[in-house]
mmCIF file of the N, C-alpha and C atoms, coordinates in Angstrom:
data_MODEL
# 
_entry.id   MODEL 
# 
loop_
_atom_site.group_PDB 
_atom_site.id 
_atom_site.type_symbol 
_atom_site.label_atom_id 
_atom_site.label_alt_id 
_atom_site.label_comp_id 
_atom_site.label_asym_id 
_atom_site.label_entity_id 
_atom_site.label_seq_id 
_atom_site.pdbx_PDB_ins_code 
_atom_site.Cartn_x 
_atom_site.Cartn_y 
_atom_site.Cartn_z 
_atom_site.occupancy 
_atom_site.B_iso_or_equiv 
_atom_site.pdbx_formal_charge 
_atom_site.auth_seq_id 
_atom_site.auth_comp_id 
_atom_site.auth_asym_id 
_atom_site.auth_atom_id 
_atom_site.pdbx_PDB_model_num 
ATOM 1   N N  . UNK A 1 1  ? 163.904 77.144 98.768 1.00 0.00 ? 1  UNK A N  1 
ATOM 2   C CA . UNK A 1 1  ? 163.481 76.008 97.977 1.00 0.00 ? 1  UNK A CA 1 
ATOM 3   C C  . UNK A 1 1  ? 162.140 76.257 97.286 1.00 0.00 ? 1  UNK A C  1 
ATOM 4   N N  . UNK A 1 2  ? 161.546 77.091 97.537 1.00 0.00 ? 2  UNK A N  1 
ATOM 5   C CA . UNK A 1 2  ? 159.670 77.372 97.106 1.00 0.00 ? 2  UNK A CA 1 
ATOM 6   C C  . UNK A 1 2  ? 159.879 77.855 95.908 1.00 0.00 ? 2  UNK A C  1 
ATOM 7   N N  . UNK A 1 3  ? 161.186 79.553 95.801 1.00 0.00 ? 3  UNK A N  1 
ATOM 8   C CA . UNK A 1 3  ? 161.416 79.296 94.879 1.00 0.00 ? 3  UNK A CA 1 
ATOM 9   C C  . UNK A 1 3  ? 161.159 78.947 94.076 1.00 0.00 ? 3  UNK A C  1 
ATOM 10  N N  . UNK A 1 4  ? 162.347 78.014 93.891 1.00 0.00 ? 4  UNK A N  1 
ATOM 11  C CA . UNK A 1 4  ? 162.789 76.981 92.855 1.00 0.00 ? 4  UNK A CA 1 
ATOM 12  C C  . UNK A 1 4  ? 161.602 76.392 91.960 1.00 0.00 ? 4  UNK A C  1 
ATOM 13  N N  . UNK A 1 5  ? 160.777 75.297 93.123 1.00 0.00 ? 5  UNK A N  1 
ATOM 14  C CA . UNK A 1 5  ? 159.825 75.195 92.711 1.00 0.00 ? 5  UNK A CA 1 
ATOM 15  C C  . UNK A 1 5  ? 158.646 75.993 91.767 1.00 0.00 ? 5  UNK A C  1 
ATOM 16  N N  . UNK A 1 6  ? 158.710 77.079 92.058 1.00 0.00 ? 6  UNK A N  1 
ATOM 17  C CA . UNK A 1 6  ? 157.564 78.229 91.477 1.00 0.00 ? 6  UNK A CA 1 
ATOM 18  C C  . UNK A 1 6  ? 158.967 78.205 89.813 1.00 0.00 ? 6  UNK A C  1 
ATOM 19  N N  . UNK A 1 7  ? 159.536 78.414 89.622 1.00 0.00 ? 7  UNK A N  1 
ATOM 20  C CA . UNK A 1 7  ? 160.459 78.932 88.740 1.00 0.00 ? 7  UNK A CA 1 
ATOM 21  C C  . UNK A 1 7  ? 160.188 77.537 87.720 1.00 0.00 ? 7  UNK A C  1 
ATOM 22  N N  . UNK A 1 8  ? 161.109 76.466 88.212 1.00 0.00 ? 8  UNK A N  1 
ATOM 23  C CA . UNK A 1 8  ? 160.612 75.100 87.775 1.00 0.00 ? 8  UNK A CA 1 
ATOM 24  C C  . UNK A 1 8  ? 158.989 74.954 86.942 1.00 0.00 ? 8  UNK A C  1 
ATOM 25  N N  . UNK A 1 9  ? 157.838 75.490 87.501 1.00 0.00 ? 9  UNK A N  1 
ATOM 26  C CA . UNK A 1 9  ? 156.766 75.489 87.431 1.00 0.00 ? 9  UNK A CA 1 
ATOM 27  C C  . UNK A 1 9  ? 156.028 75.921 86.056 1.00 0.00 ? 9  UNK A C  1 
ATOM 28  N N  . UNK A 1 10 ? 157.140 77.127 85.969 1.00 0.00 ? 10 UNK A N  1 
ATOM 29  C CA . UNK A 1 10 ? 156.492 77.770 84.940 1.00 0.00 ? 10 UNK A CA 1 
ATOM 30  C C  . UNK A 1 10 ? 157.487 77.730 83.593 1.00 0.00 ? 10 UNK A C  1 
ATOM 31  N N  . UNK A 1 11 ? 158.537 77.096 83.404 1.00 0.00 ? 11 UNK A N  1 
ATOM 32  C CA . UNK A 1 11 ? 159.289 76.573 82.405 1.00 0.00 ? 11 UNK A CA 1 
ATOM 33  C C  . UNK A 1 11 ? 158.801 75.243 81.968 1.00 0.00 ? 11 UNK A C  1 
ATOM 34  N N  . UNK A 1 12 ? 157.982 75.422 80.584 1.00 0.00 ? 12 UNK A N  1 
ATOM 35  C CA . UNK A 1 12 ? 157.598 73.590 80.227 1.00 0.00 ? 12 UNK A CA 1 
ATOM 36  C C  . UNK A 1 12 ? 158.294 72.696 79.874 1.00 0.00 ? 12 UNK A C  1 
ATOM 37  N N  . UNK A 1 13 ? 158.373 71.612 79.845 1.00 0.00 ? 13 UNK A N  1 
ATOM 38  C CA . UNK A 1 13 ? 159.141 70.328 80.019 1.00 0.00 ? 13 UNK A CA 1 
ATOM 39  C C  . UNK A 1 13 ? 159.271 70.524 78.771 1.00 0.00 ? 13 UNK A C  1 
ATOM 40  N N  . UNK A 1 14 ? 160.637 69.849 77.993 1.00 0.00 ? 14 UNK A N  1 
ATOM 41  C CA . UNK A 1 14 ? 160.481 68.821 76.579 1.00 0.00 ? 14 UNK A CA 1 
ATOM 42  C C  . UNK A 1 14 ? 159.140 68.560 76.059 1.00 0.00 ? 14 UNK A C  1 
ATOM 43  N N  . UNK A 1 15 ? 158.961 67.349 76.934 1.00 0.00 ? 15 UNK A N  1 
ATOM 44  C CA . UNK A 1 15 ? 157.736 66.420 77.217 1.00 0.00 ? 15 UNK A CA 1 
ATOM 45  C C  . UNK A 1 15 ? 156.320 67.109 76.444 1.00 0.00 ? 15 UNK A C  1 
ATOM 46  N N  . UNK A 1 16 ? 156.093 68.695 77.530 1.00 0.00 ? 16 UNK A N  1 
ATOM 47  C CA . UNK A 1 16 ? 155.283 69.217 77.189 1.00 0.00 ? 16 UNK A CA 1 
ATOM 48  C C  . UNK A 1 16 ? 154.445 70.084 75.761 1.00 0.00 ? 16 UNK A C  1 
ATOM 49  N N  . UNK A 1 17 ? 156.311 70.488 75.185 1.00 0.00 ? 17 UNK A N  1 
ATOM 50  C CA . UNK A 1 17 ? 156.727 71.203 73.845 1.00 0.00 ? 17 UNK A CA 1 
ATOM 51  C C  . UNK A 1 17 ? 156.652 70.337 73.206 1.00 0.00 ? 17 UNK A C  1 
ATOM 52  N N  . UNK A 1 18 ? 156.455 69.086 73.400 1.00 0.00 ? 18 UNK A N  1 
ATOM 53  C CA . UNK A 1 18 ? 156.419 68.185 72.112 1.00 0.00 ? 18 UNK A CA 1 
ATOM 54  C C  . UNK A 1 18 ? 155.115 68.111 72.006 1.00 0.00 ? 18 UNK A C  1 
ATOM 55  N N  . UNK A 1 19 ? 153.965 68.216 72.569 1.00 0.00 ? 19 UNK A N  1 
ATOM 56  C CA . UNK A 1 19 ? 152.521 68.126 72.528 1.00 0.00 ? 19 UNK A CA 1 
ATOM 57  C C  . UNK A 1 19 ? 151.526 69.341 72.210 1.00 0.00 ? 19 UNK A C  1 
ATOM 58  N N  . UNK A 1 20 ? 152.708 70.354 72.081 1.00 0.00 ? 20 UNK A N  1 
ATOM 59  C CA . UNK A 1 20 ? 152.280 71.927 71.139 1.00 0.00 ? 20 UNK A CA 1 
ATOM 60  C C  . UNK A 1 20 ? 152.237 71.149 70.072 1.00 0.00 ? 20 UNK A C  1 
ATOM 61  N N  . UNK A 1 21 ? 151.538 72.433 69.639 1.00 0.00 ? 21 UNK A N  1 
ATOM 62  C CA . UNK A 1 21 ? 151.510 72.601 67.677 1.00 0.00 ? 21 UNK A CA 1 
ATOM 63  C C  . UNK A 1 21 ? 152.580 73.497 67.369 1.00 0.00 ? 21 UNK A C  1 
ATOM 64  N N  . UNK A 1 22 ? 153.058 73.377 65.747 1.00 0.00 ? 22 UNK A N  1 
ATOM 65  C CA . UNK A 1 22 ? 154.162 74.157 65.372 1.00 0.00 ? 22 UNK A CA 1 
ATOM 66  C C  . UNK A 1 22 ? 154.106 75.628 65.341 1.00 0.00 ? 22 UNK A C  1 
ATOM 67  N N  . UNK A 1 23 ? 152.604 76.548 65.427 1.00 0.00 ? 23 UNK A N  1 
ATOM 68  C CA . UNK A 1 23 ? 152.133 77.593 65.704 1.00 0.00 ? 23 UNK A CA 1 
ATOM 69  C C  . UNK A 1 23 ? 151.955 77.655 66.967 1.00 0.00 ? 23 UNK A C  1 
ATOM 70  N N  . UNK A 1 24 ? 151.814 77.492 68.256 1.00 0.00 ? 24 UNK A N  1 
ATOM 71  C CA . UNK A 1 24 ? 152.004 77.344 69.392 1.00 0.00 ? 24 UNK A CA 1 
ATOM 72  C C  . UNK A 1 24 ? 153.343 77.553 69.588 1.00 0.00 ? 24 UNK A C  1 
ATOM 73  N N  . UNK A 1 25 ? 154.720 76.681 68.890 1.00 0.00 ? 25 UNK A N  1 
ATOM 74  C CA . UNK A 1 25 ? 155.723 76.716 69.237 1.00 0.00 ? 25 UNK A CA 1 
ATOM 75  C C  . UNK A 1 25 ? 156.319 78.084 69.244 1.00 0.00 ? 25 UNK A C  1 
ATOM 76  N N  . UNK A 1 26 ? 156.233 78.355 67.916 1.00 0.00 ? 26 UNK A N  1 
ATOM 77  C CA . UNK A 1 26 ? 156.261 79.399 66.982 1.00 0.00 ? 26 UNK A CA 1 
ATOM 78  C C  . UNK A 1 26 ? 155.819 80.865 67.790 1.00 0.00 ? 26 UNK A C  1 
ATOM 79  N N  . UNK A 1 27 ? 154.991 80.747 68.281 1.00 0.00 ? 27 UNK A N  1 
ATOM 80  C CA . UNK A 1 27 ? 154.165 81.940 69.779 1.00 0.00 ? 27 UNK A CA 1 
ATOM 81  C C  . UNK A 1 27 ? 154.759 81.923 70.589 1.00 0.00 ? 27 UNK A C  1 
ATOM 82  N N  . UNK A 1 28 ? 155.461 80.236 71.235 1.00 0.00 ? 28 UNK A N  1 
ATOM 83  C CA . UNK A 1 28 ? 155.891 80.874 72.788 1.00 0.00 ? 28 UNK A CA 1 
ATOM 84  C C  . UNK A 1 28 ? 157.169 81.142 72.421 1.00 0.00 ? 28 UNK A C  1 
ATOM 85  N N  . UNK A 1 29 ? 157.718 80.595 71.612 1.00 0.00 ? 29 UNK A N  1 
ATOM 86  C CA . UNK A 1 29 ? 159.331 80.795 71.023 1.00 0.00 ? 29 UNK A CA 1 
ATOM 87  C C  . UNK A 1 29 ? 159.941 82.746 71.281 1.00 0.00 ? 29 UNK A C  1 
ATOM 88  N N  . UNK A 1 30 ? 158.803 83.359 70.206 1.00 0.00 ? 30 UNK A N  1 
ATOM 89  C CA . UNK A 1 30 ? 158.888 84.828 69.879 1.00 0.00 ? 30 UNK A CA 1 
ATOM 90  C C  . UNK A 1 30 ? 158.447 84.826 71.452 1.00 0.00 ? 30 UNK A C  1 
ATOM 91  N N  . UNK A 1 31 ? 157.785 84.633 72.272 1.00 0.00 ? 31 UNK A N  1 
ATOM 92  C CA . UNK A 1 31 ? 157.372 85.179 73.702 1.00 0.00 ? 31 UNK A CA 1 
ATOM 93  C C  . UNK A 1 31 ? 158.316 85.111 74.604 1.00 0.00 ? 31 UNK A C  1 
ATOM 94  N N  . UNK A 1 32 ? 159.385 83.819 74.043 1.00 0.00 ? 32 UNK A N  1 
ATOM 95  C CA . UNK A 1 32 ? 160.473 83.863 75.150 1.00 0.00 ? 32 UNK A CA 1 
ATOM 96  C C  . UNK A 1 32 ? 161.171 84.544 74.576 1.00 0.00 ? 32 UNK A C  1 
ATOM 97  N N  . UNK A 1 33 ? 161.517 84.875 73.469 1.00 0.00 ? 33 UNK A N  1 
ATOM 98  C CA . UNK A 1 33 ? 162.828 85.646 73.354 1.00 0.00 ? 33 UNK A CA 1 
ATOM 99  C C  . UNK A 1 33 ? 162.204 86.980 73.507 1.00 0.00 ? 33 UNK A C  1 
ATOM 100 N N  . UNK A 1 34 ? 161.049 87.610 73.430 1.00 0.00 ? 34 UNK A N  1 
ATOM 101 C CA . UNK A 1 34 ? 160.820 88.852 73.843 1.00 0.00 ? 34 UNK A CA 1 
ATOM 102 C C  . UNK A 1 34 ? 161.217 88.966 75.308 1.00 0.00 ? 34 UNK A C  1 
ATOM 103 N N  . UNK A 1 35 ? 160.507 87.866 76.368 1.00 0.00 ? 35 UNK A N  1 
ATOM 104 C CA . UNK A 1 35 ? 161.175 88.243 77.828 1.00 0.00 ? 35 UNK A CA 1 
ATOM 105 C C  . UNK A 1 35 ? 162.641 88.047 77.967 1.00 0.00 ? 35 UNK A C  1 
ATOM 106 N N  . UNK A 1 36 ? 163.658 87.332 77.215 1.00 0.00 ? 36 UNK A N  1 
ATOM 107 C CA . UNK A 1 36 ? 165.388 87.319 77.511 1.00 0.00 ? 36 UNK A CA 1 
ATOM 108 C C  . UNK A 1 36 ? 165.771 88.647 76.975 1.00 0.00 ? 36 UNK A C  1 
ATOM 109 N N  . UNK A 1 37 ? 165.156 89.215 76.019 1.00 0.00 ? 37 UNK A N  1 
ATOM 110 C CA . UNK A 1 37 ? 165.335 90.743 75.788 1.00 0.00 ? 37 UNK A CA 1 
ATOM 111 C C  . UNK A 1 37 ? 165.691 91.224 76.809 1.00 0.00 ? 37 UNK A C  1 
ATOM 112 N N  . UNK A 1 38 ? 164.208 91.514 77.298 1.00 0.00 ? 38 UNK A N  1 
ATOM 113 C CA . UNK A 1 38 ? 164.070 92.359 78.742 1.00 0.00 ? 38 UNK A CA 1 
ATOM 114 C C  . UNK A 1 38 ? 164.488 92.023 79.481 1.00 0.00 ? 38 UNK A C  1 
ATOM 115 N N  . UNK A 1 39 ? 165.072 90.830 79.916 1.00 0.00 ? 39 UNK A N  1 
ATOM 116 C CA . UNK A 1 39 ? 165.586 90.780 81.134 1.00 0.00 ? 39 UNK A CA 1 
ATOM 117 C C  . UNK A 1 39 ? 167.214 91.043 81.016 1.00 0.00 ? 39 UNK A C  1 
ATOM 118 N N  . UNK A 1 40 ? 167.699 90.758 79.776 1.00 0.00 ? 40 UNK A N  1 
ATOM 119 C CA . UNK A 1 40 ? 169.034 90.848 79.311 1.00 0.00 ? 40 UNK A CA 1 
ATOM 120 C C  . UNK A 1 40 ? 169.395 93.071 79.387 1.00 0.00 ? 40 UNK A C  1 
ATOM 121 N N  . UNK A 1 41 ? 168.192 93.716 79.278 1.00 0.00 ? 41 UNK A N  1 
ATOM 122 C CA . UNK A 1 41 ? 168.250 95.093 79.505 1.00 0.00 ? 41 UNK A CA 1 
ATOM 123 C C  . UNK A 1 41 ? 168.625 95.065 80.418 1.00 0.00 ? 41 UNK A C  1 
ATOM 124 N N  . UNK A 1 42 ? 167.248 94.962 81.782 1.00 0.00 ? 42 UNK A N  1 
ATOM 125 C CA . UNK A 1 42 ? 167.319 94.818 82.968 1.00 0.00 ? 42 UNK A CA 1 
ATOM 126 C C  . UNK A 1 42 ? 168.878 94.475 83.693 1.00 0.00 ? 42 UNK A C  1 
ATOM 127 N N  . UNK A 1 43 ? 169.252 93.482 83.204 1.00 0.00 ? 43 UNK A N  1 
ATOM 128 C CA . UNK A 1 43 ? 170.642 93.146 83.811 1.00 0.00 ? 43 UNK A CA 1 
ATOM 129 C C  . UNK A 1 43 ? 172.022 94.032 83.505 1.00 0.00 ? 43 UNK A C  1 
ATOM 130 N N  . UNK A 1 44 ? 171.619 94.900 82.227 1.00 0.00 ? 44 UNK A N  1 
ATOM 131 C CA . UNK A 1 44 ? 172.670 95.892 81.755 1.00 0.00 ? 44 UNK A CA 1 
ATOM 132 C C  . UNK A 1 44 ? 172.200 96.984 82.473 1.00 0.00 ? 44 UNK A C  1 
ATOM 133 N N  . UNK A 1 45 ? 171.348 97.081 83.320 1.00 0.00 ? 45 UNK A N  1 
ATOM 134 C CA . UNK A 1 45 ? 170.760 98.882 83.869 1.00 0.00 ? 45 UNK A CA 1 
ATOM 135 C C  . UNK A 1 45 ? 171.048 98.536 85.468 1.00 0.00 ? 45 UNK A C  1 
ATOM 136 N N  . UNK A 1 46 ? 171.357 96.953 85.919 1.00 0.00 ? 46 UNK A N  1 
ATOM 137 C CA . UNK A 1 46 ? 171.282 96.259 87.274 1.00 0.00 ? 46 UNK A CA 1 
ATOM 138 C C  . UNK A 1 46 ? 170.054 96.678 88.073 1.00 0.00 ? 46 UNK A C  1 
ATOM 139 N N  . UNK A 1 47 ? 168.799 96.085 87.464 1.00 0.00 ? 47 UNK A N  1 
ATOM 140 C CA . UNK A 1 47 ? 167.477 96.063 87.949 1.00 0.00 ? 47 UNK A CA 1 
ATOM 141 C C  . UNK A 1 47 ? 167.100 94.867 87.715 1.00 0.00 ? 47 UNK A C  1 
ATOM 142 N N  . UNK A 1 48 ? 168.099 93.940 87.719 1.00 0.00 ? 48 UNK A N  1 
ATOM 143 C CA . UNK A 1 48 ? 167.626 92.347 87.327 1.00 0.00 ? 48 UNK A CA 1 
ATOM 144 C C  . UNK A 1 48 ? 167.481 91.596 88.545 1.00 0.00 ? 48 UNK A C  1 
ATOM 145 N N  . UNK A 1 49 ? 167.039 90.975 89.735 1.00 0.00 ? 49 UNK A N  1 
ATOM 146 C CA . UNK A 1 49 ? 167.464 90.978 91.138 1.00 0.00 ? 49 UNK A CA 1 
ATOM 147 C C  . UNK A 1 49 ? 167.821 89.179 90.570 1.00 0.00 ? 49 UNK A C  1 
ATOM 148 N N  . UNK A 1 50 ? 167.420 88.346 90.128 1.00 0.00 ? 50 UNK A N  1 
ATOM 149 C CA . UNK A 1 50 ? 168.222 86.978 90.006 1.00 0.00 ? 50 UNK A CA 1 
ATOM 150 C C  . UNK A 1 50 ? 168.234 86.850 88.570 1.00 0.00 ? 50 UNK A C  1 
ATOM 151 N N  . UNK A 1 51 ? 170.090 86.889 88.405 1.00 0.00 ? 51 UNK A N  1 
ATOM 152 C CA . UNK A 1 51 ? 170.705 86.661 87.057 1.00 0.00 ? 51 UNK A CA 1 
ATOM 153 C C  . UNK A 1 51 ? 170.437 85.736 86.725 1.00 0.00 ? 51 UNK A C  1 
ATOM 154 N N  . UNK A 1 52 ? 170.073 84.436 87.503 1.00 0.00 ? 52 UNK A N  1 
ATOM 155 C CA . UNK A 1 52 ? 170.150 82.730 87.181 1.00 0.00 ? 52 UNK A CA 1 
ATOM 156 C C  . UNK A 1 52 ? 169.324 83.105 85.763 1.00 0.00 ? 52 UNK A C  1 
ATOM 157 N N  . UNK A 1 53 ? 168.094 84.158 86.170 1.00 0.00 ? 53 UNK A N  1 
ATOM 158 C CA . UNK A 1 53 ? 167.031 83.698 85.107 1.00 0.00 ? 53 UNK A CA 1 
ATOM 159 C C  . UNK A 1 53 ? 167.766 83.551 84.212 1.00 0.00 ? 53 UNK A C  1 
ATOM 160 N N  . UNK A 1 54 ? 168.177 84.704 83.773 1.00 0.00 ? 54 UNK A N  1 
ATOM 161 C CA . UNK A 1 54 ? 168.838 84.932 82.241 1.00 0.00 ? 54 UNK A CA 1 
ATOM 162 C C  . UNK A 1 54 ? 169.536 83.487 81.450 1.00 0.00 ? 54 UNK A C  1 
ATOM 163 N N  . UNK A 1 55 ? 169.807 82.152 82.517 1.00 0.00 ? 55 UNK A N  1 
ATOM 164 C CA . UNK A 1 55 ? 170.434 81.160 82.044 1.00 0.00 ? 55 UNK A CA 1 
ATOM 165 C C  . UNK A 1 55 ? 169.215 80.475 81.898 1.00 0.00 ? 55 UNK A C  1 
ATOM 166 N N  . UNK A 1 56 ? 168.143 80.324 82.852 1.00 0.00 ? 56 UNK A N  1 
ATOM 167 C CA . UNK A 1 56 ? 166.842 78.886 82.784 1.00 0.00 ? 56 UNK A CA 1 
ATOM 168 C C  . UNK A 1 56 ? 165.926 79.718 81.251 1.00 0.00 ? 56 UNK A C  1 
ATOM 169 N N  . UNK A 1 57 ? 165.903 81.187 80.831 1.00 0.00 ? 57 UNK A N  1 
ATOM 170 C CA . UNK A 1 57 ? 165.442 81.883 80.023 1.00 0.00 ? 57 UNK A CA 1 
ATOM 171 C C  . UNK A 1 57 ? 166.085 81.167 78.639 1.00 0.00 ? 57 UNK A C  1 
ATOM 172 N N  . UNK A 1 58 ? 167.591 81.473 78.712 1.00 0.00 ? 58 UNK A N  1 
ATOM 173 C CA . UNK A 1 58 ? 168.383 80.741 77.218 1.00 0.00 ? 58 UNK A CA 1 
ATOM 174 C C  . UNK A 1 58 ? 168.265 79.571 77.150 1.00 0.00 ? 58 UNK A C  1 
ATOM 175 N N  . UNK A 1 59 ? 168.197 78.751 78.124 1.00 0.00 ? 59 UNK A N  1 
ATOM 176 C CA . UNK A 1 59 ? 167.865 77.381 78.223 1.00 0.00 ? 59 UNK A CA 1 
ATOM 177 C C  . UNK A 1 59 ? 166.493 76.885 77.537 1.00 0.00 ? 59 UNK A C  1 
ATOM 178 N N  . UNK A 1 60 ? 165.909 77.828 77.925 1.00 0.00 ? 60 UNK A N  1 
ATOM 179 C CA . UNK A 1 60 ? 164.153 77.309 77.756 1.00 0.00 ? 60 UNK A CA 1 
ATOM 180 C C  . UNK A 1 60 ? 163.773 77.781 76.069 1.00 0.00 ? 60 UNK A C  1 
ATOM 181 N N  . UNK A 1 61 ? 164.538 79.047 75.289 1.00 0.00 ? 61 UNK A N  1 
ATOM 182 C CA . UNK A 1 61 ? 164.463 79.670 74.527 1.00 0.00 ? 61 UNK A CA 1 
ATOM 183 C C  . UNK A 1 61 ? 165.400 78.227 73.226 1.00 0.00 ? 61 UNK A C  1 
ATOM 184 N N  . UNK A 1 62 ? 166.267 78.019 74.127 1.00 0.00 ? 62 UNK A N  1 
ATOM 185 C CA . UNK A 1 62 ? 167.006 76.428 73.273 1.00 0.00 ? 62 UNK A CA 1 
ATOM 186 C C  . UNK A 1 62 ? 166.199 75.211 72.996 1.00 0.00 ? 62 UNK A C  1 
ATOM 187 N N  . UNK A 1 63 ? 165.712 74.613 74.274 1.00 0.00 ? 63 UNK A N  1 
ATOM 188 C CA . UNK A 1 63 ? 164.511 73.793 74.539 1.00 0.00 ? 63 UNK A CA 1 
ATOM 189 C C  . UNK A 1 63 ? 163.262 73.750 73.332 1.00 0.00 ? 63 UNK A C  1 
ATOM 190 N N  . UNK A 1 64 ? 162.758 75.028 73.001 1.00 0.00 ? 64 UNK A N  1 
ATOM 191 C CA . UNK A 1 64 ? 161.693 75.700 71.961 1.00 0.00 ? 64 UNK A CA 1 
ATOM 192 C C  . UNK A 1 64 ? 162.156 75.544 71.004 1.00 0.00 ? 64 UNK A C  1 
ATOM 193 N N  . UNK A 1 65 ? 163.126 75.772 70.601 1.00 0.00 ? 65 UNK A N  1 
ATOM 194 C CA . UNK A 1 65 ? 163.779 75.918 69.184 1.00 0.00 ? 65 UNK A CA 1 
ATOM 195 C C  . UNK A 1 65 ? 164.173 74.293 68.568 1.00 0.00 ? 65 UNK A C  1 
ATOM 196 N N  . UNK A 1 66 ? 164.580 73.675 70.257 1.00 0.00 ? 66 UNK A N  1 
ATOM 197 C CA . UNK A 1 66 ? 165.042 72.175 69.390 1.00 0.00 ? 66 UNK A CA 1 
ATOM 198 C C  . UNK A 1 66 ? 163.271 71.012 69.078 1.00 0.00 ? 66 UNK A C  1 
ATOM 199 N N  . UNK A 1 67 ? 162.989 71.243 69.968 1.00 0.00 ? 67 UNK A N  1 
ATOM 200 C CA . UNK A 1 67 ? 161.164 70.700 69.745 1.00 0.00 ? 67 UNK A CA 1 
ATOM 201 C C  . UNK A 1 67 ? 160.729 71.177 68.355 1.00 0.00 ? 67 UNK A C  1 
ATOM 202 N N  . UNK A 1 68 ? 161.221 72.451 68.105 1.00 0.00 ? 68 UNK A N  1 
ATOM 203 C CA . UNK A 1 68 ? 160.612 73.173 66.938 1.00 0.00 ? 68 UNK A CA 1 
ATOM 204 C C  . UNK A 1 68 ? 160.894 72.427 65.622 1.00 0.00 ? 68 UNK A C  1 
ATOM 205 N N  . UNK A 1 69 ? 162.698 72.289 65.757 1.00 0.00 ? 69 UNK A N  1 
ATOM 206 C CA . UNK A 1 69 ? 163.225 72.141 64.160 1.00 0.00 ? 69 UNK A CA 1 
ATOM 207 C C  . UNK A 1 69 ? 163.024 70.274 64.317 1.00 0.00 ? 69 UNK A C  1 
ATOM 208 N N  . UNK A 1 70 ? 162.725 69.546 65.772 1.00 0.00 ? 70 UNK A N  1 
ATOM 209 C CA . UNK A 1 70 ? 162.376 68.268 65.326 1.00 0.00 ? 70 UNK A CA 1 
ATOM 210 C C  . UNK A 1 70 ? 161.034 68.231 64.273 1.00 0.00 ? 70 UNK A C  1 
ATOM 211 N N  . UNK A 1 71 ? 160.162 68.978 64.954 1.00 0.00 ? 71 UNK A N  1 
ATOM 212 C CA . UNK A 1 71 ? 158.750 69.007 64.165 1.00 0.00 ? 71 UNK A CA 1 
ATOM 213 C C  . UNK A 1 71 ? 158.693 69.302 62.416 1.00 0.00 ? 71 UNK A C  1 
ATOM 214 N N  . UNK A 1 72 ? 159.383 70.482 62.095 1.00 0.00 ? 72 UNK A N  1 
ATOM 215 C CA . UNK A 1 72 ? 159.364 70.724 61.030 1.00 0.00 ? 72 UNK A CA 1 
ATOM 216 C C  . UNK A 1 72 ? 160.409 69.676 60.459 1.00 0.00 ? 72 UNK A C  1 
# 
C-alpha cells in the first residue's frame, strides 16, 4: 500500500494542471512523454520491474494534454 501512495504522490491531479501555465504545461507534457519513451524501451528489453507504470504514465501524459487543449 506505501507504494501506491508514493506513486499517487508524484502524478499531479487535474486540479493541479489546471493552475500551471501553458509553458509549464508544455515542459511537463514533453517530460512525460520523454519518461513513457523510456519506460516503453525498458519494457521491450524486460528491465521494466512494474508494467502498471506504463498505464498511470499514458494516463498522466492524457491528463496534460487535455488541461492543455482546455487552456489554449
Amino acid at each position: 500500500m506505501a507504494a501506491k501512495k508514493n506513486e499517487k504522490a508524484a502524478m499531479a491531479t487535474a486540479a493541479e494542471l489546471r493552475d500551471m501555465s501553458v509553458e509549464e504545461l508544455r515542459a511537463k507534457l514533453a517530460e512525460q512523454r520523454e519518461e513513457l519513451m523510456t519506460a516503453r524501451f525498458k519494457h521491450a528489453i524486460a528491465q521494466l520491474e512494474k508494467t502498471s507504470e506504463l498505464k498511470a504514465m499514458r494516463r498522466q501524459v492524457a491528463r496534460i494534454s487535455t488541461v492543455l487543449t482546455e487552456k489554449e
